[in-house]
N, C-alpha and C positions, 0 to 999 in steps of 0.2 A: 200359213197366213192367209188373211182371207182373201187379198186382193189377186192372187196365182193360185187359189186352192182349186180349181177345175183344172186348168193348163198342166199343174204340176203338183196334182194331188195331196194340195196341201189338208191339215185338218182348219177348223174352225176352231179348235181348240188347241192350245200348248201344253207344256209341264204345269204354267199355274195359269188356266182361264184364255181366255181370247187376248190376244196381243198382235198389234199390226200401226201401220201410219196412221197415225189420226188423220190422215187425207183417205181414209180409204175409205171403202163402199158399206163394210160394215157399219160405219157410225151415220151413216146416213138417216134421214127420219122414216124411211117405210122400211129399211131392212133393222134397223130398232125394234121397229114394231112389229116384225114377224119373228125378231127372235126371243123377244117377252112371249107373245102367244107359243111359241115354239117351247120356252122353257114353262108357264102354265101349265098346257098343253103335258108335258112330259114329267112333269110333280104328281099331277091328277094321275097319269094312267101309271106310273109307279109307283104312287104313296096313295091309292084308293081315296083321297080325298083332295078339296079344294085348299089354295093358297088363301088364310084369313087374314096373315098379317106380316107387309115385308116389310126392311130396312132396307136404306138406301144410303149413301155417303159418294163423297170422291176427294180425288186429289186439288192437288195446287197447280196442275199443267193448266196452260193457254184455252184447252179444248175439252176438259171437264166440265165446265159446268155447262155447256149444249149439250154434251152427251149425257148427261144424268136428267137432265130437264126433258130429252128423248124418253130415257127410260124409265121417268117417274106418270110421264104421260100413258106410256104404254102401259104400264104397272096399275094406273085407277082404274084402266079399262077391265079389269079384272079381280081386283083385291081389294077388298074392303075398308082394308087399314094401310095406308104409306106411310113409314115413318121414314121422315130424312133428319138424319147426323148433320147433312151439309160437310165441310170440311172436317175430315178426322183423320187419323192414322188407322192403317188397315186392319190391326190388331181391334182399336177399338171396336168398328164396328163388327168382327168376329165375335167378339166377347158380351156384346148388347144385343145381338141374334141369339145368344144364347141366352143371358140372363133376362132378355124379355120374350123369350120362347116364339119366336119372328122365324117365320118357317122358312123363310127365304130372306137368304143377305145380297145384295148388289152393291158391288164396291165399283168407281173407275179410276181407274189408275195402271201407268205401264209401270209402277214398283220403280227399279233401277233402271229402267231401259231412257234411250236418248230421250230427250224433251219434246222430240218430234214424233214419237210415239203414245199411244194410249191404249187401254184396255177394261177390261169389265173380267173381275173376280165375282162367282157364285158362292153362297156361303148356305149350308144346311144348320138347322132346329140348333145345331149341337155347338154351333159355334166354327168348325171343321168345313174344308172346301168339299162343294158336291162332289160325287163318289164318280168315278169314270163312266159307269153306265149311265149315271142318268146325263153325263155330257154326250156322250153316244148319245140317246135317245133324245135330244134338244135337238143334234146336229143332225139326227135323222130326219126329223120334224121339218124343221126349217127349210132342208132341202127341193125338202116336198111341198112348200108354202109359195104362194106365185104373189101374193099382197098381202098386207097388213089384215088380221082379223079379228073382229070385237064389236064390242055389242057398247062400249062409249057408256057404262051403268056408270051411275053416281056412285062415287067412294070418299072417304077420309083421307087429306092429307095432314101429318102433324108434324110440325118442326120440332125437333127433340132437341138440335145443337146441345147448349149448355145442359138439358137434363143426364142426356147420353155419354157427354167429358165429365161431368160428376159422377158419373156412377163408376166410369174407365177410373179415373181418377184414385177414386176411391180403392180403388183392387189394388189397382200400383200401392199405393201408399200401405197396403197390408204388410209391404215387405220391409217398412221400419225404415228410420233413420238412418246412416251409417257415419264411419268417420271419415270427418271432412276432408276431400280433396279436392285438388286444383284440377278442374276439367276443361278442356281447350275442345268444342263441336265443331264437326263439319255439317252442316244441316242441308247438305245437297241445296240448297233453297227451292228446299219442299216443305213436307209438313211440318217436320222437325222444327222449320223454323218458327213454327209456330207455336208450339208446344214442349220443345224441349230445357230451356231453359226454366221453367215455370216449375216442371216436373222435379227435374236436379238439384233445382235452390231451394225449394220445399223440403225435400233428401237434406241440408244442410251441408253442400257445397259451393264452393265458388267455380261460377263457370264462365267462360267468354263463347262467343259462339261466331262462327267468318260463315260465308256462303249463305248468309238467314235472310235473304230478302225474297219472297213470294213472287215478286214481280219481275223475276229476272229465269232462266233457264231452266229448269231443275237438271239436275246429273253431269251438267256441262260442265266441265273437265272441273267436276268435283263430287262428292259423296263416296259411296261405297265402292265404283269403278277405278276411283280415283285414291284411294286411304294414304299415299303415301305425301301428296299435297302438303296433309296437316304436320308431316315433319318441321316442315320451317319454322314453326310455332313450339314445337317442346319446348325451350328455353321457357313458356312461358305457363308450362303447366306439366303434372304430376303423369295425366296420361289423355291423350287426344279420342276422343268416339267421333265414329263418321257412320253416319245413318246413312241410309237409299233413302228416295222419294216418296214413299209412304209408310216408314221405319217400319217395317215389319221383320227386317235385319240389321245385324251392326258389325262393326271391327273396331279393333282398340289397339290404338302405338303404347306403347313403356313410354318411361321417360327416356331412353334410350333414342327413342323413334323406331324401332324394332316393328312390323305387324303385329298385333296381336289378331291370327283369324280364328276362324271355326273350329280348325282342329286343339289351335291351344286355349279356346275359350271351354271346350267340351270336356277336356283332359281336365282344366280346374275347376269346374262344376261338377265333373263325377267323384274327384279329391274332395271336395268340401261338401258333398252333398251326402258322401259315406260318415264324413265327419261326423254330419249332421243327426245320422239315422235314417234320411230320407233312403238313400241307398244301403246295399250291403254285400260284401262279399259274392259272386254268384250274379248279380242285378245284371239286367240286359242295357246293353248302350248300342243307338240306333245312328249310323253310319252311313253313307251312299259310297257308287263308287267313285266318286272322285277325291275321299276321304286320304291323307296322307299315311301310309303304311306304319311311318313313326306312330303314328298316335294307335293305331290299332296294335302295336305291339308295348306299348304304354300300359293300355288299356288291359289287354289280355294278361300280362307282368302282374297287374293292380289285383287282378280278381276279377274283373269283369267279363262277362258275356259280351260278345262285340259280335254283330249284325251287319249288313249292307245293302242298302234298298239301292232302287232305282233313285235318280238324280232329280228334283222335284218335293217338295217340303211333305204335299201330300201321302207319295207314296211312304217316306220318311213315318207318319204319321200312324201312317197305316198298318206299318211296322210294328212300331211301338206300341201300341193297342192290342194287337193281336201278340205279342209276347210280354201284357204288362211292363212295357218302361213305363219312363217319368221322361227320361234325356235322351234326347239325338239334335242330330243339324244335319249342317252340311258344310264344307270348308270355305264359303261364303259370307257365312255371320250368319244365316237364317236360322237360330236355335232354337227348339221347342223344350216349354217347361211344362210337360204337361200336366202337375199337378196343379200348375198354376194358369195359364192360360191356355187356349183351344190352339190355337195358330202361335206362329212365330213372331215375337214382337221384340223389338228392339228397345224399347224403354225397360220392359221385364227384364229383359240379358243385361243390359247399364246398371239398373239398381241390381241383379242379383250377385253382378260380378263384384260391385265393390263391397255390398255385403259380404263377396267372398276373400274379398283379399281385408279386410281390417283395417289393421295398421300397418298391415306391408304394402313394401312396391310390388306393382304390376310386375315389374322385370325379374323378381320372386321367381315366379313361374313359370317365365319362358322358356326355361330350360327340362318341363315335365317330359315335352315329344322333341325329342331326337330325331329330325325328319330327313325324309332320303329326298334326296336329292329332285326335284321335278318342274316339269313346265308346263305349264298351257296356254294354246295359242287358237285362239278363234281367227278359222278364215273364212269370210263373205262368199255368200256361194247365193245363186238366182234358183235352183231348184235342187229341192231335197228325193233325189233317187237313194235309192233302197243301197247303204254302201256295200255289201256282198254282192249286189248286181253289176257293180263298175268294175269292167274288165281289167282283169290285176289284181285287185284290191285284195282276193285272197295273199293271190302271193306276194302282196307287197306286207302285209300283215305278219306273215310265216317271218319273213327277212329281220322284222323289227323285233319280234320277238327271238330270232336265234341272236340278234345282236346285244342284246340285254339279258338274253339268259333267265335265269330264274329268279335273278334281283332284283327284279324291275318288273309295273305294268305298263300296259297302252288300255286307253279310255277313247273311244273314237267316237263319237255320238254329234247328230245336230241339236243345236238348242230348241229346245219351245217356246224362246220366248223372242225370238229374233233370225232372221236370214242368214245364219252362220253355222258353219263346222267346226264343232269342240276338238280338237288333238290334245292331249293328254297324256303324257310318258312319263316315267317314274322308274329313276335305275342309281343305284349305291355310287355310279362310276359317273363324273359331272361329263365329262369328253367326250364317252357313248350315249351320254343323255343328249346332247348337243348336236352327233353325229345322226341319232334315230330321229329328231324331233325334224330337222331340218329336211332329213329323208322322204317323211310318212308325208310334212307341210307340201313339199315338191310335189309329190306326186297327187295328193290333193287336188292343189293349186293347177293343173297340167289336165284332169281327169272329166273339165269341160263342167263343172257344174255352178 
């Protein structure tokens, strides 16, 4: 994070883009402006030519639209063409970088993260998050940057809003009608609340939507953090969707009130998608490691190739590209169709799911992954040291894995996208899972960070 990244060698960058308080130093108006020049700057000497034409959008947080009005200023200093979306979902403006060949995307928004948070997503030609080097080479730049620098040239700015949700629009809706069901939304009271009911009753559903007011928190103790909230509500609909902040991921209850997450939304998208012909026999399905073992021995049962990236939609991404998929996630909701969109969007996964399930229930398929047993438990920590450096930590490592045996993993990673440590166990035995998690949390929590 930026505001401790000297003291405690944080990056500038996380899993997905910059992420920090929107009280912090980064969103300030001159370190704005040295990190437009910084990313300029570092498109030129990696792509041998000038930025002609960027897109810009954000979210529905308190502190998006200073920060975008920072980096649309920064942005004429330089490039010829500005296009702003203004409010959109962050899919959208991926998929408008692409189909209007906008060499550079800027999204702001912290996605899931607390309401007291914000961030800036980069997006490449291709629709896709910029590639790790060229965030290295922004983060190198910047550092070496002591003021704001530019030459203040006259440039175009053009308000695209409704052109840009027409053309988003329009893609969605390629995926057809389906049969109608009663949908109950959590809309974080972010974007969703803006655009998801319009989307769905268009689909030929009936939907109700709670948490849809713009005006009020986003994430706070609701949306995708939160998915089990919208239980209360089953009685009054077929199956609940609860978007993040900028829906670029989803999760879905039964009518049971059951989760539906990532792993069981993946497992019925590689089932209906072989149905389909899109897959086949043999096809590669892209996984991270926090992916539930169930679904990976689902998966591998089916015929499937089954893969495991780094944690992070990109790397995900990256994946699948380089082994020809179509399908991966991650056990979060962030699902990528990549035949059909560039990034992860949560309106694409709503309508392909119910495309996928017909005229059955969601609760159909809950039963495809058999999952072992697991927890995770993010602990707050002030600085990210290197965890093979924290004395112990091997051996405390060694202990957790003879305690689980070969039944079980440990995931131990900090997030990128917040001041916390991921713990992760996964073991057939609920009591040794309970025993290790509590264990590894301890000594964490004890290790001073």
């Amino acid at each position: 994070m930026f505001s401790d990244m000297k003291k405690n060698l944080f990056k500038l960058f996380g899993t997905d883009g910059i992420r920090d308080l929107d009280s912090s130093g980064i969103f300030k108006k001159e370190n704005i402006g040295k990190l437009v020049c910084a990313t300029i700057s570092s498109f030129r000497k990696l792509q041998g030519k000038a930025v002609n034409r960027a897109v810009i959008a954000c979210d529905t947080r308190s502190s998006s639209p200073v920060i975008s009005k920072r980096l649309r200023e920064g942005l004429l200093n330089y490039v010829p063409e500005v296009v702003d979306l203004g409010i959109v979902p962050t899919p959208c403006l991926s998929y408008i970088c692409k189909r209007w060949n906008c060499e550079l995307g800027v999204m702001v928004t912290a996605s899931h993260n607390p309401y007291y948070y914000n961030g800036i997503k980069f997006f490449a030609s291709s629709g896709e998050k910029i590639s790790e080097s060229f965030e290295n080479k922004i983060e190198s730049l910047y550092d070496k940057l002591r003021f704001p620098c530019g030459k203040n040239k006259k440039s175009g700015l053009t308000d695209c809003h409704s052109k840009g949700l027409a053309v988003f629009f329009d893609k969605l809706n390629e995926l057809g009608s389906t049969i109608r069901k009663k949908l109950v939304i959590d809309c974080a009271n972010g974007i969703a609340s803006l655009y998801a009911r319009q989307i769905l009753v268009n689909a030929g559903h009936e939907v109700r939507t709670k948490n849809d007011d713009v005006n009020k928190r986003p994430n706070f103790h609701c949306g995708a953090e939160y998915p089990l909230n919208l239980k209360k509500y089953q009685g009054e609909s077929e199956i609940g969707v609860v978007y993040d902040g900028d829906m670029d991921r989803v999760l879905f209850l039964d009518e049971k009130g059951r989760l539906f997450d990532g792993d069981h939304i993946i497992a019925l998208f590689a089932i209906s998608m072989r149905k389909s012909g899109l897959m086949r026999k043999g096809s590669t399905v892209v996984l991270t490691t926090m992916a539930n073992f169930g679904l990976e021995k689902f998966l591998v049962a089916e015929g499937f190739k089954v893969l495991r990236a780094d944690v992070g939609d990109r790397y995900v991404l990256e994946c699948m590209k380089q082994n020809d998929s179509i399908l991966g996630g991650e056990q979060s909701g962030h699902i990528i169709l990549r035949n059909i969109m560039p990034t992860g969007c949560g309106l694409t996964t709503t309508l392909f799911l119910l495309k996928s399930i017909s005229n059955n229930r969601l609760s159909d398929y809950y039963g495809l992954v058999k999952k072992y047993p697991q927890k995770l438990v993010s602990i707050p920590v002030q600085k990210k040291i290197p965890l093979h450096s924290i004395r112990g930590f091997s051996r405390e490592l060694d202990g957790i894995n003879k305690m689980i045996d070969s039944n079980g993993r440990v995931v131990i990673r900090y997030s990128g996208t917040e001041n916390k440590c991921r713990v992760m166990i996964e073991c057939r035995d609920r009591v040794t899972l309970s025993k290790a998690i509590n264990k590894m949390c301890s000594f964490i929590g004890k290790a001073g960070l």
